[in-house]
N, C-alpha and C positions, 0 to 999 in steps of 0.2 A: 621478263626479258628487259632488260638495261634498255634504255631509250637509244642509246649512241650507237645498239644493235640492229636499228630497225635497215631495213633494206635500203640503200641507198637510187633517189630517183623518183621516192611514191611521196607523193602528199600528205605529210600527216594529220590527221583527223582532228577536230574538236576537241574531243574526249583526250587523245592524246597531249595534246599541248596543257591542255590542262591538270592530264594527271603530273606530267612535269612540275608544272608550275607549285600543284599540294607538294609535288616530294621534296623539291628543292626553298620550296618558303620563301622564296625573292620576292623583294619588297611587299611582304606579307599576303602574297594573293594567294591565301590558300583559299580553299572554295570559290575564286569567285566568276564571273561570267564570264563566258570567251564564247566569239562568234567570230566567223570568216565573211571580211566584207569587200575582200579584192584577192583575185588569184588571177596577176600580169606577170609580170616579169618578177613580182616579189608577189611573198605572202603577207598579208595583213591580217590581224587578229585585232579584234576590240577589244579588250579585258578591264571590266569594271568589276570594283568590291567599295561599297561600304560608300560610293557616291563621287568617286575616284576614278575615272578613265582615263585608260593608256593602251598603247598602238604597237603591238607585237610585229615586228616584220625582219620576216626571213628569206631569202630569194629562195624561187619556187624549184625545185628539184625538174620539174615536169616543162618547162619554159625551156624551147629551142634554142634562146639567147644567155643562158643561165652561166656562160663565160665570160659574157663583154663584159658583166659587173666588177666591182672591185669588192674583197671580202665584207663580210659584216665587222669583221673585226677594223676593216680598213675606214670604214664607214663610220663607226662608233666615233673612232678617233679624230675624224674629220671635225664632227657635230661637237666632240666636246672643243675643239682646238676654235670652233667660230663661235661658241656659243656666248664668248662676251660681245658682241657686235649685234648680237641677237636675229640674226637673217635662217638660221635652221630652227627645227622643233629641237626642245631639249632633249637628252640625251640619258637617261636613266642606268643603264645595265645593261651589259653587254655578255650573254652566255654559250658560254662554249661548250656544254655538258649534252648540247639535246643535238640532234640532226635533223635537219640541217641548224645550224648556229643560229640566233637570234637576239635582235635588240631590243629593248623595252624601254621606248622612246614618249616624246606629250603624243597626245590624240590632241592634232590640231583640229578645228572649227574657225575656219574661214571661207571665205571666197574663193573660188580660182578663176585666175584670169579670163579663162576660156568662157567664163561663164560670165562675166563684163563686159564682154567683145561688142559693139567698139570701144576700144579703150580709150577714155581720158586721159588727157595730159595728164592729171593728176598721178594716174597710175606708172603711165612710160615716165614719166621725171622721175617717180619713187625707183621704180624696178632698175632705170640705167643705171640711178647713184647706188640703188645697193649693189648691183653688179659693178661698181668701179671699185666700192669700198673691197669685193671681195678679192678683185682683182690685183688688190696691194698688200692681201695677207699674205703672213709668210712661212706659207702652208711649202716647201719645198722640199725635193727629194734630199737635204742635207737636215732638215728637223723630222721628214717623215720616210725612212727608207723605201717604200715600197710605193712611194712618186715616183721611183727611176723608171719601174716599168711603163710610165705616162706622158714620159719626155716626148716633143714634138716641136721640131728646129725648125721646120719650112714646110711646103706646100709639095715635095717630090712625091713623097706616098699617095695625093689624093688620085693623080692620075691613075698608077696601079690598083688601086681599090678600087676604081670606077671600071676601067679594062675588064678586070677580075671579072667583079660583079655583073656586067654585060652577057659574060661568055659564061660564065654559072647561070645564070638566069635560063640561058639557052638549054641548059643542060640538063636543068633541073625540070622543065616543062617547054619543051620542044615544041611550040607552038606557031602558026603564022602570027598571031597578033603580038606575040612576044618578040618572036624576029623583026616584024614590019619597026618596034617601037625601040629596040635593039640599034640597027640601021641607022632610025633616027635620030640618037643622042649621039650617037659614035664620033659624027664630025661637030658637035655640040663639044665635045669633052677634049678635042683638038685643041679649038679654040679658045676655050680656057685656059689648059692648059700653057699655051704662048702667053697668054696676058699674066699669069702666076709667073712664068718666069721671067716678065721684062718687072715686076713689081718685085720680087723675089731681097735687090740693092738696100726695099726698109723694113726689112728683118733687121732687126737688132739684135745686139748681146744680152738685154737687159729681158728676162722670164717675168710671166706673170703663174699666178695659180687662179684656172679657170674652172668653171664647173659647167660641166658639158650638157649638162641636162635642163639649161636654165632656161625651157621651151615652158607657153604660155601654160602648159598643162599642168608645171610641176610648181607654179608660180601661185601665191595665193595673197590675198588682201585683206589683213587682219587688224583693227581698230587705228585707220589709216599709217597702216606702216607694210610692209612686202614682207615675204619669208617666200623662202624657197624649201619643196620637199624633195625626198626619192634622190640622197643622195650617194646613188650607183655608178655615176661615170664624172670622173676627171679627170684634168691635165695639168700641165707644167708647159708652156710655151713663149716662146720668142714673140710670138704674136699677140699681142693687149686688147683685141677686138675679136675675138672668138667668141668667148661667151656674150658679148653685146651682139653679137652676130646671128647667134643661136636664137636668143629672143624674138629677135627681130623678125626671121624668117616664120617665126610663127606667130606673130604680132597681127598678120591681117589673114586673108580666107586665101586657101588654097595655093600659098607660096609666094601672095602677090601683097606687096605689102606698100601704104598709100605713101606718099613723099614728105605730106607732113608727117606723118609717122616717124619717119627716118630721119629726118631735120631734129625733130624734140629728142631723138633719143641718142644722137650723136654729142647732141650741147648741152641736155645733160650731165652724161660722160665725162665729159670734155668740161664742164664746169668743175668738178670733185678730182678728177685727174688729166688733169692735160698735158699732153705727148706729143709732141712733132707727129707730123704725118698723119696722124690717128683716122682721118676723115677718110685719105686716100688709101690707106691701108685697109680699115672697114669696110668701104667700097667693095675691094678686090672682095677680099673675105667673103663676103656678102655673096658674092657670084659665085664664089667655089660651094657655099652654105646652099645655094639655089642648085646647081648641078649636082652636089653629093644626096639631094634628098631627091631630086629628081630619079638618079639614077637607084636609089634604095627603095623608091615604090616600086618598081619595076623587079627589082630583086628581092623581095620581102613578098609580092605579090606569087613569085616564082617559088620561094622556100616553102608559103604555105598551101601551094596547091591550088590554087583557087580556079575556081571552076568557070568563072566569070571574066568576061572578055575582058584585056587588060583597061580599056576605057570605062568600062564600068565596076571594074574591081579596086579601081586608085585615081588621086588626082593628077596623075599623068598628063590628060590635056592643056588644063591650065599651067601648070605645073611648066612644060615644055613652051609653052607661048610666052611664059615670061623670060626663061633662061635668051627663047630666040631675041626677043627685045632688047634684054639686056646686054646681050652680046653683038648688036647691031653694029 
């Protein structure tokens, strides 16, 4: 049976990806190793011949989230368009013959941030500048068509996705501790909501291309320079402090992130690109970035069922203590 026949939704095996790879002879891995060493939202395969490692990954058919992705084909294109800047893994082959689709990308070996924590200056100066440089490629929906779908003008959608999200949570696991924690954000996301739109005036005309995933997980530190992996989600926005925002919030332990932190990695920024307002616009961001993830434990906690009281299933508490602070 043709591989492109297999059932669409199951996992394919070892042996599978491999017999592919004998039939089709891309970049000569016939016979060689192939192991599954991550099955998240994407599939990972190691494949090594002949003393040669490289990183097979395909989003995982089986993954609850297997929509929010952008294609592999969309992905490929990305890695090859930054790869003179050098901030992604390289970019190998991109094949559309097997199911689900798949790239054949470097096997990075480095650090990841998370695994640094605390981080050094050294680090936030590196990770801000490369996030500025990436934030001035000109990855746009007029060189990449299929950006339009990732256009994001202002901050109106975040309130209805939080709503959303609240009221799904409810729905999806009908619980008091879900309701009691429901309750709680509700006039949290009021509140925000008002400050997004008295900030709303320095939205600009001027788009950047952000990469939405640029959290400390995906983030890695390789013979002192930054690379960024897993890139599944991006955007096209008005806004220039997204992706600096993204980092940020996962820059310290459980949503709370220290002051010098955010000092180094605004100026940074701001040294490699500077923009009117940027500070106070980050700001905002920042707080809509603390509320959106706030209210996504709660609703992620909801999607997967979890058996476990919502205070001890997410970092909900703290999580909730800093949005209150920060909205004081």
């Amino acid at each position: 049976m043709r591989q492109g026949r297999r059932q669409m939704g199951r996992v394919p095996t070892v042996d599978e990806v491999r017999a592919h790879l004998n039939a089709r002879g891309l970049l000569r891995l016939v016979n060689a190793s192939v192991e599954l060493v991550a099955a998240r939202n994407h599939l990972v395969f190691r494949v090594e011949k002949a003393g040669q490692v490289f990183c097979l990954r395909m989003i995982n058919p089986e993954s609850y989230r297997r929509h929010e992705w952008i294609t592999m084909a969309e992905e490929y294109a990305l890695l090859r368009a930054i790869e003179p800047i050098g901030l992604g893994p390289q970019a190998y082959y991109l094949d559309k013959h097997f199911e689900p689709p798949f790239l054949i990308q470097e096997f990075v070996r480095a650090a990841c941030f998370n695994d640094l924590k605390p981080l050094a200056e050294e680090h936030l100066t590196a990770a801000a500048r490369a996030i500025a440089i990436l934030n001035a490629m000109d990855i746009s929906p007029a060189h990449f068509p299929f950006m339009r779908k990732y256009v994001r003008k202002d901050y109106g959608g975040s309130g209805r996705v939080w709503y959303f999200r609240l009221f799904d949570s409810l729905r999806r696991l009908p619980r008091r501790d879900v309701l009691r924690w429901a309750l709680r954000i509700l006039p949290l996301i009021g509140r925000t909501m008002g400050l997004l739109s008295r900030t709303a005036p320095l939205l600009g005309s001027e788009f950047s291309f952000h990469f939405d995933g640029a959290h400390c997980g995906n983030t890695y530190w390789r013979d002192g320079r930054v690379l960024f992996l897993d890139w599944q989600k991006v955007s096209w926005r008005n806004d220039p402090s997204f992706t600096l925002v993204r980092f940020a919030t996962s820059a310290g332990e459980g949503g709370i992130v220290p002051e010098s932190v955010w000092q180094t990695l605004i100026a940074a920024y701001t040294e490699v690109r500077p923009l009117p307002d940027f500070g106070e616009l980050a700001w905002v961001r920042f707080v809509e970035r603390q509320v959106a993830d706030l209210v996504w434990v709660l609703w992620d906690h909801a999607r997967r069922q979890d058996s476990r009281p919502v205070e001890q299933g997410t970092s909900v508490v703290p999580r909730y203590a800093e949005v209150r602070r920060m909205l004081r």
